[in-house]
N, C-alpha and C positions, 0 to 999 in steps of 0.2 A: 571816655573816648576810646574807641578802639584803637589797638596798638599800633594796627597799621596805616591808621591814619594820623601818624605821630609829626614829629618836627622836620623830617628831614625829606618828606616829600615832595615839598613846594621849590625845593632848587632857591636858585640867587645867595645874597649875600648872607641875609639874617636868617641862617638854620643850625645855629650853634647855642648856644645859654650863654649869657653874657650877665656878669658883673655890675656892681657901683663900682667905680674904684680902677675896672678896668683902661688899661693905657695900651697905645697901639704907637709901634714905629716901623716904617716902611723902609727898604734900602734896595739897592739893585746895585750892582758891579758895572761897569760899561762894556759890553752895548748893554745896558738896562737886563743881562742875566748873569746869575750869578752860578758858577760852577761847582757842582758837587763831585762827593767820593767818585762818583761812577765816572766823571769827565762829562754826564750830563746838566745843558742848562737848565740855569730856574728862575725867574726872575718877573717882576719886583716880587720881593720876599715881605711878608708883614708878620708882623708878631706882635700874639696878646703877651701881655703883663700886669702883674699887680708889682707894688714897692707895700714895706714896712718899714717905720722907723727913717733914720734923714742920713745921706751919707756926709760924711765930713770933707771938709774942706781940701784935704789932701787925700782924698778918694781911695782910705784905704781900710774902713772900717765896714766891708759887705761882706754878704754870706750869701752864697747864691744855692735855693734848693729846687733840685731835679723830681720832676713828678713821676709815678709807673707811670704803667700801660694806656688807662684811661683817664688817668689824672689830668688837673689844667692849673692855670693860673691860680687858683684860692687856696695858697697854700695856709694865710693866717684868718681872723676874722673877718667874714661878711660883714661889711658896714651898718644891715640892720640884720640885729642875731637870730631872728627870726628867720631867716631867710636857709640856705644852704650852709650848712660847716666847711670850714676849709681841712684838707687832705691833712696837715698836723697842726691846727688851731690850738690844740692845746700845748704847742710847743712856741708856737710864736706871739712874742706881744711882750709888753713891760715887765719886767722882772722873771721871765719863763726862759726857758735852755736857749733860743735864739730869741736874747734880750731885747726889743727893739726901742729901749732905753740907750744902747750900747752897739747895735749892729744896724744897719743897712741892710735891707734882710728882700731880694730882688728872686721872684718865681716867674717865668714863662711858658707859657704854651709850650710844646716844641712842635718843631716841625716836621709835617706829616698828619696834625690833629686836625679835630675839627672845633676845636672854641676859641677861631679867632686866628691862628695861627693859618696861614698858609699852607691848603692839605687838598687832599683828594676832592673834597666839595665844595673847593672855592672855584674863581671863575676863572678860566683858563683866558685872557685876553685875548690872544690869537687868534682863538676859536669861539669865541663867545657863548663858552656855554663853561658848564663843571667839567673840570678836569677829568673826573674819574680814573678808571685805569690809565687815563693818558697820562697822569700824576707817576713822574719818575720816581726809580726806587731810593729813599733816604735812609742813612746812616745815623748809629748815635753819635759816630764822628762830625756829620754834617749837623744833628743836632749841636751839639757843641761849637762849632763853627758859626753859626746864625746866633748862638747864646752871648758867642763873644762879640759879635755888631752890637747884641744891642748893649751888655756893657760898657764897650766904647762907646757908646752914645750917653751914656747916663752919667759918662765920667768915672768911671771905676776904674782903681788903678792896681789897685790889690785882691783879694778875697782872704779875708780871715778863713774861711772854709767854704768848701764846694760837698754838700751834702744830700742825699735820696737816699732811697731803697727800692732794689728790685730793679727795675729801666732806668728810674732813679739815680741807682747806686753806680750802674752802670757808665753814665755819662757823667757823674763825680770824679770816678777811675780817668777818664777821657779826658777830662780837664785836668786832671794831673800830670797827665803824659804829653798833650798838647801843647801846654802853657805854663810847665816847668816855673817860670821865673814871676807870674802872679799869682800863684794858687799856696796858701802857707799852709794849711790841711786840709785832709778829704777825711767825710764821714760817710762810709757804703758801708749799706745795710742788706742782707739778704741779697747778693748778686755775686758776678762773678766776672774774670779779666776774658773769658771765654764762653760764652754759650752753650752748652752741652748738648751733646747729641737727645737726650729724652727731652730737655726743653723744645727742642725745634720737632720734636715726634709730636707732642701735647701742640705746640702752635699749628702745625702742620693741621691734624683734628678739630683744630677751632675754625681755621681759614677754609677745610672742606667743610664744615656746616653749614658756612655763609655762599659761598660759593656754587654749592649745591642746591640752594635756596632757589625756586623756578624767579622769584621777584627779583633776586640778584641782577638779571639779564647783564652780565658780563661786566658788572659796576656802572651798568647805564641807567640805575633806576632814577636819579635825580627826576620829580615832576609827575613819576607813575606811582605802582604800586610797591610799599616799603620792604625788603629780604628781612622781616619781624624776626618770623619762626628761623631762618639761620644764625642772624644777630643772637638771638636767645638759647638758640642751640652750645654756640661758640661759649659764651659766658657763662652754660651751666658746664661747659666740660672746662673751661677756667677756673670757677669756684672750686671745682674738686680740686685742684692743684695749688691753691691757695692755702687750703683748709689742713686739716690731718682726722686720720681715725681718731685719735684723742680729741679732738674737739666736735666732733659728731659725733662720739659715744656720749661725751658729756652735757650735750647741749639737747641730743636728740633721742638715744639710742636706734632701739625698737620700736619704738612707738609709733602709733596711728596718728595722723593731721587732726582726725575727728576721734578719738580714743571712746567716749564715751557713747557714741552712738551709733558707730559704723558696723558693716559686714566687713570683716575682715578677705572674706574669699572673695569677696564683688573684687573684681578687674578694676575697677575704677578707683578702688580706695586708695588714701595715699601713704604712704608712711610719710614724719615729719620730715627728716632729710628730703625727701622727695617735693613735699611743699616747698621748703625753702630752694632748693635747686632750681624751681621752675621760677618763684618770686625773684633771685635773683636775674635770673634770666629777660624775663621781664623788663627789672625796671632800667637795664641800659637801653634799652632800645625805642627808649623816652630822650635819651641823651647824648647818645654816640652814636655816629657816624659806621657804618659796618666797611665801607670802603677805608676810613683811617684803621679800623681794627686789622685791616689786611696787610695795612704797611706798616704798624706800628713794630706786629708780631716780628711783619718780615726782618726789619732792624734788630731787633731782638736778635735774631737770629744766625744774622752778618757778624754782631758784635764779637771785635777780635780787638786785643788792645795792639795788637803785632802784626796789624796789616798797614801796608805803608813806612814799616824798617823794616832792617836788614834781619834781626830774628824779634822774638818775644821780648827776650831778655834784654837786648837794644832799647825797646819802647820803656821798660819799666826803668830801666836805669838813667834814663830823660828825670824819671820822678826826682825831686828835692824835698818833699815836704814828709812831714809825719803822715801816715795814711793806720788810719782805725778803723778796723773791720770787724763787721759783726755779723754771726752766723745766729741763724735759729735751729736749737736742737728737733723740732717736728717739722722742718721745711721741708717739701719734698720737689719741690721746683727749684731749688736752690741749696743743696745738699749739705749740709755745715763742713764736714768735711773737706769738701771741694772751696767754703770761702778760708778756710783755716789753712788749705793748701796753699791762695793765694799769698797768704801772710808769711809762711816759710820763704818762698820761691820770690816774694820782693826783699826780705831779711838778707835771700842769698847774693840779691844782687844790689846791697849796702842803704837799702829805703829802712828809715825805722816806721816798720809796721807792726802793728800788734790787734792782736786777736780778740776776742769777745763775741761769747755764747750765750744769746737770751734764752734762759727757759721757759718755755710759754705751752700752751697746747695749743695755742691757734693755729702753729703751722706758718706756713710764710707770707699772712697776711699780720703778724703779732706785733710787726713796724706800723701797722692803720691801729693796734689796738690795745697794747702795752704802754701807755704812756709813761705810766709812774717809772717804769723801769729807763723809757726812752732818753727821759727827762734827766736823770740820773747818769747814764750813759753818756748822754750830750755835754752835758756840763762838764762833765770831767774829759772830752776831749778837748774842747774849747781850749779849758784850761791847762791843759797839757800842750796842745797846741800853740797858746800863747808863750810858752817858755822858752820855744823854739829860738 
């Protein structure tokens, strides 16, 4: 199939990838919208979901985990294994670091995507067509905010822990500062209480690829022709920022895609990095939405735990819970430093946080690909957490 003749052309409801297992709960505020960070309405709000494991009868034995960027609902096993992996499948299920012998283990869409969740290409009632740009701008606060409707629906009255990495990690932080008196620990991984200024330079560069895309036409492509070539642009200047020199020297070096039988001086040859840069590029644009990629970043980029108190230090000292943070020494989207600074700076203002550095060469995708270490990791805050 040509690329751009992919899923997200045809407009209406069904241009997302959907699930077995997938659950949908709709809510609206009255008058039927519901108000975000910006003071703009939204409303009715829908949200995909997957559950693991059963919660208990006094709704207090869940674990609620936060997806990145393009992540969705499948955070544990696809129903048939064959099918797609979920985001940390080797971490969830009976007897693995989120037990679902022992946890209620609740993943949602957030808001803003496109599998399911309420986002830029769903159908605007009003208007009866896709939102698109007309899709106001969301917070990972406002995330957070829809996370907890639908908890209250499902009966949740605790979290044992609110855990991600990366967007993820981010909106773990949020629900700490939020909901103080349900949240008993957060596990963020690779993220930060602030955004930093080169993050939002790298999204900035993502959102002009797409945007500069002639097929873009202003986010009004729903029905025409697909922005492929800037969707794939945006994700290979994201994979460099995921990745590290260490793990493209190791994985790749120098090397030619075709080594054994190419012209090195032909224009056209590739080196292996190169291949893979363009594969990933690629294969999102089989699956995501380039309109959510523009608000997902933009979120990203908002994120401030200390908007809406009176300083920073106000919003962290809302925290009650243990909060475990974990930096990767080759991240460069998320600077270990800068997660280890977080860890001082909530110490200062009486949260017991504590720090932890994976050493990986991945770079700051080593949360999608460290497991054995994750694993490890995970358990021992559980467990620390539950001493609480």
């Amino acid at each position: 199939m040509n690329p751009s003749e992919g899923r997200f052309i045809t407009g209406g409801e069904n241009i997302y990838p959907s699930y077995e297992g997938d659950y949908y709960f709709t809510f609206a505020e009255p008058p039927d919208r519901y108000i975000l960070e910006s003071g703009m309405p939204l409303g009715p709000i829908t949200v995909n979901y997957q559950t693991y494991g059963t919660l208990s009868p006094s709704g207090d034995n869940a674990v609620y985990l936060a997806h990145a960027l393009t992540g969705g609902s499948l955070a544990g096993k696809h129903p048939k294994p064959e099918k797609e992996s979920g985001w940390w499948e080797p971490l969830v299920g009976p007897g693995k670091a989120f037990d679902t012998d022992r946890y209620f283990v609740i993943c949602s869409n957030v808001l803003g995507s496109c599998y399911g969740t309420t986002g830029p290409s769903s159908i605007d009632l009003s208007r009866g067509k896709n939102f698109a740009m007309n899709f106001p701008v969301v917070t990972i606060g406002d995330m957070v905010r829809v996370q907890k409707k639908l908890l209250d629906h499902l009966g949740v009255r605790e979290l044992v822990c609110a855990a991600g990495g990366s967007m993820g990690g981010m909106q773990a932080l949020q629900w700490a500062v939020y909901y103080p008196d349900m949240v008993r620990s957060v596990i963020a991984v690779a993220c930060s209480a602030v955004f930093s200024p080169i993050g939002i330079a790298f999204n900035q560069a993502e959102r002009k690829a797409i945007m500069n895309d002639p097929s873009w036409r202003q986010g009004d492509y729903y029905g025409t022709s697909f922005p492929y070539n800037g969707l794939s642009l945006a994700r290979m200047i994201g994979t460099i920022t995921y990745r590290s020199n260490e793990s493209f020297e190791q994985r790749f070096g120098r090397s030619f895609q075709n080594a054994e039988m190419c012209n090195q001086f032909a224009f056209h040859e590739q080196f292996a990095v190169e291949s893979y840069l363009n594969y990933q590029g690629e294969k999102v644009t089989y699956r995501f939405d380039p309109n959510s990629y523009l608000y997902l970043s933009k979120a990203m980029d908002l994120h401030d735990l200390g908007r809406g108190f009176t300083s920073f230090q106000a919003a962290l000292k809302r925290v009650r819970c243990p909060v475990f943070l974990m930096g990767i020494n080759t991240d460069i989207l998320f600077y270990p430093q800068e997660v280890r600074g977080l860890a001082v700076e909530m110490r200062r203002c009486g949260i017991d946080a504590l720090y932890e550095e994976l050493k990986s060469p991945h770079g700051h995708d080593s949360f999608l690909i460290e497991f054995e270490e994750m694993e490890k990791y995970i358990k021992y805050c559980l467990s620390e957490g539950e001493k609480q």
